[in-house]
N, C-alpha and C positions, 0 to 999 in steps of 0.2 A: 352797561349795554342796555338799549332800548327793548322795554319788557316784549314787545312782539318780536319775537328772537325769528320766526318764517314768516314768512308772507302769507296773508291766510288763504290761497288756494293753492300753497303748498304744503301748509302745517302738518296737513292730514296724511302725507308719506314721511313724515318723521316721528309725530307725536305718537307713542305707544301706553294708551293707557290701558287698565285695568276693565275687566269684562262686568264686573259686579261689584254691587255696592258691597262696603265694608261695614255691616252692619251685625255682625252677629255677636263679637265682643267689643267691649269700649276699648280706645287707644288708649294705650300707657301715660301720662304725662309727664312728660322729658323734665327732669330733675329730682322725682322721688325714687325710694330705694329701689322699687319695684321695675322702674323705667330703668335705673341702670343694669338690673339684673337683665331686662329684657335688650338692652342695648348690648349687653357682652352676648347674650347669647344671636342676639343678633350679627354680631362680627364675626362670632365663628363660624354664622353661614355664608356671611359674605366671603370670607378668608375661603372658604372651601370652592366657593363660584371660581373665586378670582384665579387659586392653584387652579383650572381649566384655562387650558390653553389656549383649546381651539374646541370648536363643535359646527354642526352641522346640523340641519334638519328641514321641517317644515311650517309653516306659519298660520293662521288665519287673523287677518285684522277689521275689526270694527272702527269704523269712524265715528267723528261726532255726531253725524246726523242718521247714524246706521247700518251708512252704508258697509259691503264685506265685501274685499279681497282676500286673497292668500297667496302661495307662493314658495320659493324655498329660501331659506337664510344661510350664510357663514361670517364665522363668526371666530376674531384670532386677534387674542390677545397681545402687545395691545393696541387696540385702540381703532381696530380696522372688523367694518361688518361690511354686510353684502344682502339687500333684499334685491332680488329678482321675481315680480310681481309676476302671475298666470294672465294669459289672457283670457278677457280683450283688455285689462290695462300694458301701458306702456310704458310702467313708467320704471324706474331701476334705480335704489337709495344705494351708495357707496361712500365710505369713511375708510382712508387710507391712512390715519392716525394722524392726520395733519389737519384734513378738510374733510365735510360732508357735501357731497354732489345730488341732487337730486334730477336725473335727467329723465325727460319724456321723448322718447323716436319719434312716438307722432307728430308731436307738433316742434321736434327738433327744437327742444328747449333745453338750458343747460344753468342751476342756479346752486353757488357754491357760498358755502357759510365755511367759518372756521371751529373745526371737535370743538375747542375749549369754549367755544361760548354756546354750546346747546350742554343739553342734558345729558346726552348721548356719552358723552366723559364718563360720568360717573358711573356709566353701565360698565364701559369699556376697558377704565385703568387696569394699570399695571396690576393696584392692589386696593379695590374699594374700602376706603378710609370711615369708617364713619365716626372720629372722632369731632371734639370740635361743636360748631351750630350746624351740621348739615343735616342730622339726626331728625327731622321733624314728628314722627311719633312711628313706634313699633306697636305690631297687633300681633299676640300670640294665643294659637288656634290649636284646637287636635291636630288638624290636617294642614293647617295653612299660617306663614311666620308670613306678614306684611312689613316691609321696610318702607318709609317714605321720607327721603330728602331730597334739597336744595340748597343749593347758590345764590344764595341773591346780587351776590358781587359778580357773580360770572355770568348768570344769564337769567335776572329779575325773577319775577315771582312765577315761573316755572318750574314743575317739581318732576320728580320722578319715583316712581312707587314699585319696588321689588318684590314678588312672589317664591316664594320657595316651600319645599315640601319639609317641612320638621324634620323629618325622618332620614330621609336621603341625602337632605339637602339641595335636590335639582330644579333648576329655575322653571317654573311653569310660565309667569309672565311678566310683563314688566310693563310701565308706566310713563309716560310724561302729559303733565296737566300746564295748559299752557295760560299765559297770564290774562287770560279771556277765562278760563275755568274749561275749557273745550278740549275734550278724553278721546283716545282712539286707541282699541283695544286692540294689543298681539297677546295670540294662543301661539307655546311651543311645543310641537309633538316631535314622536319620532324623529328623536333626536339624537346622536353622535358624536361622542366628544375624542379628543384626540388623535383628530382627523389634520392629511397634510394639502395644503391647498396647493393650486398651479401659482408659478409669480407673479400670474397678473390679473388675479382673481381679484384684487381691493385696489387695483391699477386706478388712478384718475387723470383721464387724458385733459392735462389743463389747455394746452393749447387749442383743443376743440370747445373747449370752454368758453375761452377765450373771442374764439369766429363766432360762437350763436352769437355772443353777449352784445360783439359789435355788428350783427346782424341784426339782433332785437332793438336796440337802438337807433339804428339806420330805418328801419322801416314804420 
């Protein structure tokens, strides 16, 4: 797949990177002993994420250039999230385990990618795998276990970087760095986990989809 996996003035409602630099310890380097200690210990927080079902909460995200939304998230394994952005944005990101929709009311836009070729997969599986080359390097912290992989077969030099609390294990934030290097940070608060949705909460109405696309193109 072609490394610009969004468009870039849409990137910025999907890309979830990281709020601060990782700078306080070196990253492990993936094939010494020490990395694999820190990669098993890293699978057992992934393995802990993934037994979470479902969850619920609220967001703040930074973009590339600064900019901050926020908003409230759901989130249900697998494979299916839900941001509903506060106003004045319009815009609403949906993943029904098939495709990601990012649509705008305002300007009645509607631009659909397929899960498998973003990042957003690997947040979302059944069972976050980190075996394998996806591993790109683990940072272990008092307070903070950093995961970061990628796909380069599935969606180019795009990564994605997990946050978890050592302790608990609960996702604080998550990552995608896009083949530009261009970060947009999500914060998780007040959060809820096995929570049951309505069944049309991760609904994606293709057929409306379908009219802007041949609206956008007509005009």
């Amino acid at each position: 797949m072609n490394d610009d996996i969004f468009a870039p003035t849409r990137r910025r409602f999907l890309s979830l990177a990281a709020m601060a630099a990782l700078t306080a310890t070196p990253m492990l380097a993936i094939g010494s002993p020490a990395a694999a200690q820190g990669v098993e210990a890293a699978q057992r927080i992934a393995d802990h994420f993934s037994s979470v079902r479902s969850m619920t909460g609220e967001f703040v995200q930074f973009g590339p250039r600064g900019e901050q939304t926020g908003g409230k998230f759901y989130l249900q394994r697998p494979g299916r999230i839900r941001f509903n952005y506060e106003a004045p944005s319009s815009f609403k990101v949906i993943s029904d385990g098939q495709s990601v929709v990012i649509l705008n009311s305002k300007m009645r836009t509607s631009d659909l990618y397929p899960l498998s070729k973003t990042p957003l997969k690997l947040l979302l599986d059944d069972r976050i795998d980190l075996s394998g080359s996806k591993v790109r390097s683990v940072t272990q912290e008092d307070d903070l276990t950093t995961i970061k992989l990628s796909d380069r077969q599935v969606f180019g030099n795009a990564t994605i970087t997990m946050m978890f609390d050592p302790k608990t294990y609960d996702l604080r934030q998550w990552t995608i760095t896009d083949a530009q290097g261009k970060d947009t940070t999500v914060m998780v608060f007040n959060v809820r986990q096995g929570v049951a949705f309505p069944a049309d909460t991760f609904k994606i109405d293709y057929k409306l989809n379908r009219e802007l696309n041949t609206r956008k193109k007509s005009d």
